[in-house]
N, C-alpha and C positions, 0 to 999 in steps of 0.2 A: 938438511932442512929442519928450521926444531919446530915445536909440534905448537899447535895452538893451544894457548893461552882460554882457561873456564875464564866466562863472564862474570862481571860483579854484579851482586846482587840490584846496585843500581841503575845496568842498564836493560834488566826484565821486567820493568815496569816504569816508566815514564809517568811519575807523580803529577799531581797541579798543586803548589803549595796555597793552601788558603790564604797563609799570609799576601800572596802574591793578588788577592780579589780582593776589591777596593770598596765594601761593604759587609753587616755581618747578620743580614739577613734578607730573606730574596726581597721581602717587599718593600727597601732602598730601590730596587731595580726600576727603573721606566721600562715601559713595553715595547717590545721589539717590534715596531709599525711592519716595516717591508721583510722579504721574505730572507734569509740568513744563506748567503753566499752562491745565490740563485742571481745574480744580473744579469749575468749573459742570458739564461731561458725568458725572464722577466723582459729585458729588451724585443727578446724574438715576439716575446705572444704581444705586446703594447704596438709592436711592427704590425702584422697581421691584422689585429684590431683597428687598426689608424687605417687601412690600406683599403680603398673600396673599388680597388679593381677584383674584377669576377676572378677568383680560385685563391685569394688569397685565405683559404680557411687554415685552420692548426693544428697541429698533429702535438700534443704533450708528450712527452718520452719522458723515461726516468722509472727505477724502480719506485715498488710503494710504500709509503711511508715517509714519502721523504718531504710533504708539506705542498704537493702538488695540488691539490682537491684546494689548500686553502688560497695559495697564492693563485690561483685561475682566478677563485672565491673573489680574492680582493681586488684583482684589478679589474675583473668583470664588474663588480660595483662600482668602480673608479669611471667607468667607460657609460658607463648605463645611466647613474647619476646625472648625468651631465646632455645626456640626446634626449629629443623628444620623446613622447608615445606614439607609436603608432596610432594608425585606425583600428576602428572596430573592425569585424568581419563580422556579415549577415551573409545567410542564402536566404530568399525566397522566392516563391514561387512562379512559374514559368509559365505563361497562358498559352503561349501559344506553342511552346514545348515543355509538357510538364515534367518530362523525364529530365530534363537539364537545368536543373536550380541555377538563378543568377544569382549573382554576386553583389554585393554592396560592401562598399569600403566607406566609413564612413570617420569623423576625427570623434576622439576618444570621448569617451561617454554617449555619443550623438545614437547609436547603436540600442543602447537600454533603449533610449525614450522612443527611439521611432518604435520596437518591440511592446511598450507601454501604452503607446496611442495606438497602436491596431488590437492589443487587447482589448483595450475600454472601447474600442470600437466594434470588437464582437459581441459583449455583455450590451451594447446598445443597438447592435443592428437588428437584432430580432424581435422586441419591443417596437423596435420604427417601423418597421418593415409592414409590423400586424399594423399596427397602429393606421399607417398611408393605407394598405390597401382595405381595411375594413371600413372606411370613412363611408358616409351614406353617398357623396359626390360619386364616388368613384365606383360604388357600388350600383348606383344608380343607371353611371354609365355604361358596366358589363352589361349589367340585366337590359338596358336599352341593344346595345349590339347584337346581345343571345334575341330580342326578342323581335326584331327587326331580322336578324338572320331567319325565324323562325317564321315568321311568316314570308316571308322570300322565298321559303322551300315551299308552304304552304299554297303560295299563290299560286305556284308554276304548276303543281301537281290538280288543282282548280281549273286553272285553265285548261289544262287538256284534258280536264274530265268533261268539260262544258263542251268543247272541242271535239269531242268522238260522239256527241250523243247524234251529230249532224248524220254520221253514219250506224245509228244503229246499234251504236257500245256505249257501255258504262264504265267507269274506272271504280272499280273496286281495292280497297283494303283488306289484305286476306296475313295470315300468321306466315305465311312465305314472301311475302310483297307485296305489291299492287299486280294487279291483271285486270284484262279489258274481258268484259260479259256480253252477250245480245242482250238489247233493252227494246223496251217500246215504252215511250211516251217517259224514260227517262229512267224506268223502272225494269230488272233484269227480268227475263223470260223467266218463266220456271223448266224445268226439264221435259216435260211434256210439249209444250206450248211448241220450246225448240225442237223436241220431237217432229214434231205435225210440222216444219217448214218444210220448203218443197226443196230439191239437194242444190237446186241452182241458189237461194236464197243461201242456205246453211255454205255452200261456197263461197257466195259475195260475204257474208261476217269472219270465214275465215281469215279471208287477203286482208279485209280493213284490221284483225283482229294484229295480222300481222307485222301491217303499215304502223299500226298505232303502236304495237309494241316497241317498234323502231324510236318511234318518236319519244317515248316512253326513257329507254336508254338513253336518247341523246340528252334529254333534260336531265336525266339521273345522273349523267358523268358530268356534270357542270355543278353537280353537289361538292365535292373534294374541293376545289376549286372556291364556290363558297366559300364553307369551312376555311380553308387556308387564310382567306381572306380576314373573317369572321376573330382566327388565331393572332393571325398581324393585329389586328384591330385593337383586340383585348391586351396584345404586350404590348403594344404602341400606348395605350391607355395605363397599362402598371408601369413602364417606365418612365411615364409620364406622372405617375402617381408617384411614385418613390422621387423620382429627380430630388424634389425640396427634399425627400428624408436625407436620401444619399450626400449630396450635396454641406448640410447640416453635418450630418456625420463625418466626412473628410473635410472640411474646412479647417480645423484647426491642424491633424498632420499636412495640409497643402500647406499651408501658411511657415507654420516651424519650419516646416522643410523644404521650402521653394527654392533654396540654394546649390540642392542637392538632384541631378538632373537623372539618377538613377532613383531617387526616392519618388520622384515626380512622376517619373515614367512608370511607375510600379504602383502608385495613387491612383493614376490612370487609367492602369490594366484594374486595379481593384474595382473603382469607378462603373468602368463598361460592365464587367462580370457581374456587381453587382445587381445592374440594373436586367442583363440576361437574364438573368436567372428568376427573376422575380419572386413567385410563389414558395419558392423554394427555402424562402427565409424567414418564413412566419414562425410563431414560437412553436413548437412539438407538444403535440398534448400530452397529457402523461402518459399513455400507453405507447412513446413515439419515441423515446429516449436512446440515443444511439449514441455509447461516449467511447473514446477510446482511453490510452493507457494514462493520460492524463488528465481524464477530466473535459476535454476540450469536444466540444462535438464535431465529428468526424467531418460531416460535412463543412466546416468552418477553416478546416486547418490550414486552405488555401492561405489563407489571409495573413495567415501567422508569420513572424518572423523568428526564425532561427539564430538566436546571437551566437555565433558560433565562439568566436573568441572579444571577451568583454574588456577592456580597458577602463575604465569609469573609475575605479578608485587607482587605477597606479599612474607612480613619479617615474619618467624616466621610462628606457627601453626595459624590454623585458627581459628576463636571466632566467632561462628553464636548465633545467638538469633533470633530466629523463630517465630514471635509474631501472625503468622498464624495457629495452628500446623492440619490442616487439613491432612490425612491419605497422599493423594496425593504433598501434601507440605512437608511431613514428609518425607516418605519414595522414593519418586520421583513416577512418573506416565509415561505414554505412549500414546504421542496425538494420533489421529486418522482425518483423512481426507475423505471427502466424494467424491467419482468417482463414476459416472454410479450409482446412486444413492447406492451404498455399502461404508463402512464406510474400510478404508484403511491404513496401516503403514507402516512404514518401521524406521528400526535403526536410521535414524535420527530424527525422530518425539519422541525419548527418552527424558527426562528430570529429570537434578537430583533434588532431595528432599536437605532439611535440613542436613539427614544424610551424604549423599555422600560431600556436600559442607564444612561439617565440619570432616569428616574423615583425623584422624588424630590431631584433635585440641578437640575443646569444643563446646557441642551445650548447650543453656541453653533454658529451656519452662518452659512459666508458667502453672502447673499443672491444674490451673482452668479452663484453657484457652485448654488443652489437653483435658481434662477429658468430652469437650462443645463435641467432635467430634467424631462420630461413626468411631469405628477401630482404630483410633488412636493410643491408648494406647496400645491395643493389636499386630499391627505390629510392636511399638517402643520394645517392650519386643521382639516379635520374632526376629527383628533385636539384641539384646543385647544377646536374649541366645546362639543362632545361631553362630554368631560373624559375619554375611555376609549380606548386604544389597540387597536385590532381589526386585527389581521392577516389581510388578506386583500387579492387582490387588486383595485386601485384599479376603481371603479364603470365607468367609460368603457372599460375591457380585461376586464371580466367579461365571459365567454360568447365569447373569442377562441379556446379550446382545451377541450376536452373532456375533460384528464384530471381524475380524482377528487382533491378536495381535501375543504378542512377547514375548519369554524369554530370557533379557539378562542375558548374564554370571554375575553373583553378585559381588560385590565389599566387600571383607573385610574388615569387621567394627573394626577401630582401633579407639576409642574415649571415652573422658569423657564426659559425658552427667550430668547436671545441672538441675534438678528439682525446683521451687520456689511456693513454696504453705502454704497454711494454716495450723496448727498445726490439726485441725479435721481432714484433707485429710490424712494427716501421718499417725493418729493413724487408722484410719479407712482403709489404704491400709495395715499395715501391720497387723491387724487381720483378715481384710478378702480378701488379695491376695497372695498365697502362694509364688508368682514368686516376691513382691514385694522384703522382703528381702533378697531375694539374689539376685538380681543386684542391688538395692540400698543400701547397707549394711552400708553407713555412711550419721548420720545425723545432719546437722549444723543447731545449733537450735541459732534464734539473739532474744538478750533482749530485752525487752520491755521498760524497764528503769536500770538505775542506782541508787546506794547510792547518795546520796548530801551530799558532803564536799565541801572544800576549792579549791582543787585540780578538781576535779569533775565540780564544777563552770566554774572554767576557762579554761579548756580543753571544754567546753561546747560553753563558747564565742570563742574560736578559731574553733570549727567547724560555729558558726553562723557566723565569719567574713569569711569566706572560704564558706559558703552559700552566703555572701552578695557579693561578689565579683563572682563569678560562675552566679550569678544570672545580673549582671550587677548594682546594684542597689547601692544609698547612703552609705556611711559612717555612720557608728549607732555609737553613742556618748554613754558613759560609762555609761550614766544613763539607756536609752534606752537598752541599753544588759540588766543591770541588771533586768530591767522589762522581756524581756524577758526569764529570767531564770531562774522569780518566775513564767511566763506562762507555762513554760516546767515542773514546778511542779505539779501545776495546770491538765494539761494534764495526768501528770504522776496519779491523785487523791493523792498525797502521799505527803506531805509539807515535807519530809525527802528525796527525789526520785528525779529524774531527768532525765524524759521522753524521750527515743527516737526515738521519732514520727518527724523526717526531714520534713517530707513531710507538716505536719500541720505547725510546727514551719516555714519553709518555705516560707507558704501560709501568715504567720502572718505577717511574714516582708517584703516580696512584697507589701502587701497591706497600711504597713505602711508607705512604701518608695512612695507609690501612696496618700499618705495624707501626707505626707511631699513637692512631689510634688506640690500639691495644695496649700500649704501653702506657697511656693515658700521657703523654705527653704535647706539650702546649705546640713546640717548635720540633719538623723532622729534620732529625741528626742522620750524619753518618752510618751510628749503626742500624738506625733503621733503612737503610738504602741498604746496607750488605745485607743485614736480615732479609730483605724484599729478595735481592739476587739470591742469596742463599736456598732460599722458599724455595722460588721458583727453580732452583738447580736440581731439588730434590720433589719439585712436579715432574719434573723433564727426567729423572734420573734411572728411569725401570730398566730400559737398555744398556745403557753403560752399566749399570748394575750386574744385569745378566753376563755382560758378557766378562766384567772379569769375575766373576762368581765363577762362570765356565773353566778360567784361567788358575786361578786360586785351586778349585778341585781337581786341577789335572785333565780335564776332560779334551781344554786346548791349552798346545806345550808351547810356553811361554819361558825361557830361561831368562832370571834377574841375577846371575851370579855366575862364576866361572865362566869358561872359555871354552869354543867350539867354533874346527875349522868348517869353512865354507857356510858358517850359519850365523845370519846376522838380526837383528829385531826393528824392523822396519815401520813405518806409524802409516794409520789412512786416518779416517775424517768421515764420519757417516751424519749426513745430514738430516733429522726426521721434523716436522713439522716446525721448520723454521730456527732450530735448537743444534748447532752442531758437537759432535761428539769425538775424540779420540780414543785409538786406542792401539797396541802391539798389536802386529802380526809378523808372523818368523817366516823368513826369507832365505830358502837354499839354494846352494849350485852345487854341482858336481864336472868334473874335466875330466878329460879323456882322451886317447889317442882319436885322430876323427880327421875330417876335412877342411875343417874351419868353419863346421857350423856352431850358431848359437839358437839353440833349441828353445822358443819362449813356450812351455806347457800349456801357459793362461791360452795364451792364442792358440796352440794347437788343441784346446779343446772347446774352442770360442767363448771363451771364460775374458779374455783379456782386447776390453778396446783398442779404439785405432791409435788415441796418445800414448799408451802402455806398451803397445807392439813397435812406434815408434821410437820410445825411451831405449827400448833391447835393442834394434837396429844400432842406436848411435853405441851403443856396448860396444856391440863387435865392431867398430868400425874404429873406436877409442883403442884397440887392442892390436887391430892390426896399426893402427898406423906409431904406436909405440913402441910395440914389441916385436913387428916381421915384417919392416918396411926392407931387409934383404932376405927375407925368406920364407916360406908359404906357412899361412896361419895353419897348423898340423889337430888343432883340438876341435874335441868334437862335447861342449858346453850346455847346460840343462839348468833352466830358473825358473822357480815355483814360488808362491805362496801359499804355502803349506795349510793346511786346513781352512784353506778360502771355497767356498760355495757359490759364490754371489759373483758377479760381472766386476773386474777389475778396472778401473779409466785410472786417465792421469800420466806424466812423468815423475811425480812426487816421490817413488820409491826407485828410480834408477839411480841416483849414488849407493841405496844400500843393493841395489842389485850387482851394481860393480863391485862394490865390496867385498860380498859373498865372493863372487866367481875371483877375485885376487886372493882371497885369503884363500878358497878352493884348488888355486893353482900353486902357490907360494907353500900350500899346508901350513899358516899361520893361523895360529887362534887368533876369535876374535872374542872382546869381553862383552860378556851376555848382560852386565851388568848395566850396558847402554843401550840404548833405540839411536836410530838415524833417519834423518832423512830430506829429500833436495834432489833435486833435479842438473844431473851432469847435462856437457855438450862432448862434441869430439876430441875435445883437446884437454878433457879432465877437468873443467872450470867446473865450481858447484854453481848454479842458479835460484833462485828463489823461487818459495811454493806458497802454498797457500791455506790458511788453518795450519800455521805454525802454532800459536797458542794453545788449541785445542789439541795436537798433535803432545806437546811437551806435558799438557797435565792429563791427558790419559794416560800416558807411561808413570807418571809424576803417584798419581791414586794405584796405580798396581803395584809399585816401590813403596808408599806409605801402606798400602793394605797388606803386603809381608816384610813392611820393615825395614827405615832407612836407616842404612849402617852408613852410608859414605858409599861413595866410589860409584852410587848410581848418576845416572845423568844422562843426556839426549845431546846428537851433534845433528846443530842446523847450519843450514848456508849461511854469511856472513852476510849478505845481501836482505838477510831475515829479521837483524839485530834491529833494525828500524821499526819492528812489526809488534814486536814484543810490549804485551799487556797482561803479564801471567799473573793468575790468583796470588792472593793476597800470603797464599799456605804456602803456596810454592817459591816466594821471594822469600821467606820467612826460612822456609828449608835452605836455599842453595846460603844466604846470609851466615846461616849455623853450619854451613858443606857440610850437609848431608845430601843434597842434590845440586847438579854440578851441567851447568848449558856449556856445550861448547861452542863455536863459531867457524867454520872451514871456510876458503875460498878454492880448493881444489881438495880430488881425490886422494893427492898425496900426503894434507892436513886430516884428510877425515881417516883413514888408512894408520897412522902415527897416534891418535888418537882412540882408536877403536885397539890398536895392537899392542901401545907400548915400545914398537920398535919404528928404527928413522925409516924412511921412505926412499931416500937416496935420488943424488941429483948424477947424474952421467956427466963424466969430465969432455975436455976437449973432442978425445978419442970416441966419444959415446959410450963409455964403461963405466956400468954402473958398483957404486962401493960393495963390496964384498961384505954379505950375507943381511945387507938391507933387502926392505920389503920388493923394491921393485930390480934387483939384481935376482933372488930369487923367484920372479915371477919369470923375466926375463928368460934366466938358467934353465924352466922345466919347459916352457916352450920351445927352446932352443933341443933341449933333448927330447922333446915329442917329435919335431922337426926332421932331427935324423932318424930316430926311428921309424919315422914314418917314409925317411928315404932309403933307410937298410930296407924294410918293408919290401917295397917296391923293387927293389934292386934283384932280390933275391941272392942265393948262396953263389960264391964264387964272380962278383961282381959285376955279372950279368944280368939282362934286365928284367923281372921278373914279367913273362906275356900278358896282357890285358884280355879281359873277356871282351863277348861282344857287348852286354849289359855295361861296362865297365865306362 
């Protein structure tokens, strides 16, 4: 088998020739209108959008950055533009249940003004009010009622004083009441006089004293009565006095608003209360001032209207984006205010939520940001199943406080709602929320990248010049793109791909147009892009820093030179704040007479996860079915990564874990002066990994930090070579072979490479060539094999007893 072939320095970076860009400066570019290789999700949400059967709302997927927030942005405008406005929403007040605000829906704008005519009708009601009842008319006719009531009481209590004189009493007025006296001749006895009667006489004034008291009561209890009447009389008279104020006063909201049979009904109720209430309306003297939190006098506030959500100056439905979505922000809340130290409301202290402000239009929330907030999620379903938005507080915190609240009448939920979330949250809400798919039943899922063509380039630099311009920044010159949009490759991991991460590519060219700045240059170049990456490599750089500093000092044994069996230099990939990193780690095995186990350390001491533990599985299973498919796997096998601390994941380092355990068996060196690494199957194929880039110029910076002689270099899977986007240093290197990529598609390529020596293919017979890599693998199994069957046997070719343990 001959050994694979180092790559050319042309195929570790996948150029854009600027020649190849048909402009030589961005702002030649038109602006990229629709969103860059997003159709399909663009299709899904414009689907959902058009769809006005109930649960058709949206679920966005896609990582961030990738232009999702804009292109919702733009077709929500597209969609909004073009619908109606909704109605206003008003609560007011409820007479005959004031705990339950109704509702008014009213078309857009109509809301202010009804809100406006009952104001200017509180600033006039109290002026009229004094005005009708202080009029001399009306006053005239209280004082006629009081003074006709007043002699009416008068007469009665006359008459029965004129009444009892027939027997001998007088009606007296005394500080406790009235009482009956003996009289004579009309005039009371004195105490003496009634002394000196004889006891028959003083008996007979008794019983009359008694009678008459009777009679006394019966006319007294026909007083309330009166009065009551006397009461009727006088509000029958003021609402009789106000009518014309009243009347006056709502004629022009009747008239405006005669069309509207809730406004009418609500004029109405104003109407009647108005005239109830009567005295109640007069202006407050100044000692009388009773205002609440706005101004409004308290006793008035009935009257008022609540515009809960205002439409009067918007085009089109509405587009909220609720970057809050707390339960209370969501669905609206109910203030409360503190009197006499109790906590207090009324219909005005309503407030709408997210949903009532976009009823009718689009709300859009980001799912992560939902999912932060207790209730949340569960009132936004209730509100969707329901189809009615009820402000109140969420079911599970009802009955936590005591103060008085309200239930307003609900507003019917007409709206598309916009979800923006992570691909995990999806899959994880629709297996385990029953309610998720069916309100959410369409999901616009945005790519993470595109193919890289021709066409794909350039549609790529017209969204960057439409970035550069949006952003306020330089003119990027044709070089400068095309660097850019090997960086969008780069990002993408994929030298075939073309990343659409906005957000980063973004950050790249602000940053460059800020080193172009400094440079005092008119147009951003090229190097002000690598300068930009460069920056930022050496913001990001503390870590990789440390750790080959670590490396360099000795402290972690890292070999760039000669050769050692069973020890190979294996690459990971540490991700920190969005910034991925490479770097060595050394990789042993050790073999032994045994049973055929293969020992994973990481996992025996829970260091190593479930794809790590799975990557060793397929090891030994690669070993037996090549080398002991007639005879029992006799080695007892042990793999580490050597001064690892930290939780191991991944298959990523199982070729260089076979590696090790073949050179460990064979006792082949291996040269230290490489790193490896890819992911085997059972049958020895190498697979591809991921953060191949990163992987080669970590090893790449600890060969330049002590020095490329030649002969350094890293073997990836060939399935990788598509992936490859390597710095600018490191194409620069392998071009002058001083660093040298190799490309495996099996173990036996990586193995040849790593040793120096051929791999060896087994003829007809299955024999493999004498004193190749895997004839010597072969050979020491085979002689573990019988030793471990002399072992067994024991002396004299008898079978050596088994214990019980055994």
């Amino acid at each position: 088998m001959a050994r694979s072939e180092a790559l050319t320095a042309a195929l570790l970076r996948k150029r854009c020739d600027p020649e190849r860009l048909r402009f030589e400066r961005s702002s030649e570019l038109p602006d990229l209108i629709g969103g860059l290789g997003q159709e399909r999700a663009e299709e899904a949400l414009r689907f959902a959008l058009s769809m006005r059967q109930p649960g058709y709302h949206v679920f966005v997927l896609g990582e961030t950055g990738t232009g999702r927030h804009a292109t919702v942005s733009r077709v929500l405008s597209e969609f909004a533009d073009g619908a109606p406005v909704p109605p206003d929403l008003c609560y007011v007040h409820n007479f005959a249940e004031p705990l339950r605000p109704r509702l008014l829906r009213l078309p857009a704008g109509m809301g202010a003004r009804l809100r406006a005519r009952m104001q200017q009708l509180l600033r006039e009601v109290g002026p009229a009010v004094s005005a009708a009842l202080e009029a001399d008319v009306h006053r005239s006719r209280v004082k006629a009622l009081q003074d006709a009531h007043k002699a009416r009481e008068e007469n009665a209590i006359l008459e029965l004083g004129r009444a009892c004189e027939a027997d001998g009493l007088c009606l007296l007025r005394t500080a406790e009441g009235y009482v009956f006296a003996p009289a004579e001749k009309g005039e009371p006895l004195a105490p003496d006089d009634y002394a000196d009667l004889s006891g028959s006489a003083k008996e007979k004034i008794e019983k009359a004293v008694v009678a008459w008291s009777d009679r006394l009561e019966d006319a007294l209890r026909a007083f309330p009565g009166w009065r009551r009447s006397l009461r009727e009389s006088i509000g029958a008279a003021i609402r009789a006095a106000l009518l014309p104020a009243v009347d006056h006063l709502l004629h022009p909201a009747e008239n405006e608003f005669a069309d509207y049979p809730g406004v009418v009904a609500f004029l109405a109720a104003v109407r009647d209360d108005l005239l109830e209430t009567g005295e109640d309306w007069r202006d407050p003297g100044e000692d009388e001032e009773d205002l609440d939190t706005d101004g409004s006098e308290i006793r008035f506030h009935r009257y008022q209207v609540n515009l809960l959500v205002d439409h009067s100056s918007s085009t089109g439905a509405p587009v909220v984006t609720e970057d809050n979505p707390v339960f209370g922000n969501l669905i609206g809340r109910i203030e409360h205010l503190a009197q006499m130290g109790a906590l207090v409301t009324n219909y005005n202290l309503v407030r709408a939520g997210a949903l009532q402000r976009a009823n009718g239009g689009y709300l859009v929330i980001d799912a992560n940001r939902l999912f932060s907030h207790s209730y949340a999620w569960e009132g936004l379903k209730r509100a969707l199943r329901s189809r009615e938005i009820r402000i109140e507080p969420p079911a599970e915190a009802q009955g936590w406080g005591g103060a008085l609240t309200l239930e307003p009448e609900p507003v019917p939920c007409d709206l598309k709602v916009v979800l923006l979330g992570d691909r995990d949250i999806f899959y994880l809400l629709n297996e385990n929320d029953p309610d998720f798919p069916e309100l959410f039943k369409v999901a616009a899922d945005f790519e993470d990248d595109i193919p890289r063509s021709v066409h794909t380039e350039y549609e790529l630099a017209r969204l960057l010049a439409t970035l550069a311009r949006g952003n306020g920044l330089r003119e990027f010159d044709r070089a400068a793109v095309a660097r850019l949009i090997e960086e969008s490759s780069r990002l993408a991991d994929d030298g075939a791909r073309l990343s659409l991460q906005t957000r980063q590519m973004a950050d790249l060219m602000r940053e460059s147009d800020y080193c172009a700045d400094l440079a005092g240059a008119e147009l951003v170049g090229v190097a002000h892009v690598d300068a930009a990456r460069q920056a930022r490599r050496r913001r990001f750089d503390r870590f990789p820093s440390k750790v080959r500093e670590s490396i360099l000092d000795g402290t972690v044994l890292i070999a760039t030179d000669g050769s050692q069996a069973g020890q190979v230099n294996g690459l990971v990939v540490v991700e920190l704040a969005g910034e991925q990193f490479g770097h060595p780690m050394r990789i042993t095995a050790t073999a032994r007479l045994g049973d055929g186990d293969l020992v994973d350390i990481e996992r025996e001491t829970e260091l190593g996860g479930a794809l790590h533990s799975k990557g060793v599985l397929i090891l030994s299973a690669f070993l037996a079915a090549r080398y002991a498919r007639h005879q029992p796997l006799s080695l007892t096998a042990s793999l580490v990564f050597e001064q690892s601390y930290a939780p191991v994941e991944g298959d990523s380092a199982s070729l260089a874990e076979l590696c090790a355990l073949l050179s460990a068996l064979a006792d082949i060196p291996i040269r230290q002066a490489l790193a490896i690494t890819g992911s085997v199957n059972q049958f020895g194929a190498v697979q591809a990994i991921g953060g191949v880039n990163e992987k080669i110029e970590g090893f790449f910076d600890l060969c330049a930090a002590r020095g490329l002689v030649g002969g350094q270099g890293v073997v990836i899977p060939a399935a990788n070579v598509r992936h490859l986007m390597l710095r600018e240093d490191v194409v620069a290197a392998a071009a002058e072979g001083r660093f040298t990529v190799y490309a495996v598609t099996s173990v036996d390529e990586a193995m040849e490479v790593l040793t120096g020596l051929p791999a060896g293919t087994a003829d007809a017979k299955g024999i493999m060539p004498t004193g190749s890599i895997n004839q010597r693998v072969a050979a020491a199994l085979a002689d573990m094999a019988a030793a471990r069957h002399s072992y067994s046997m024991g002396e004299g070719g008898a079978r050596k007893p088994r214990r019980r343990s055994e």
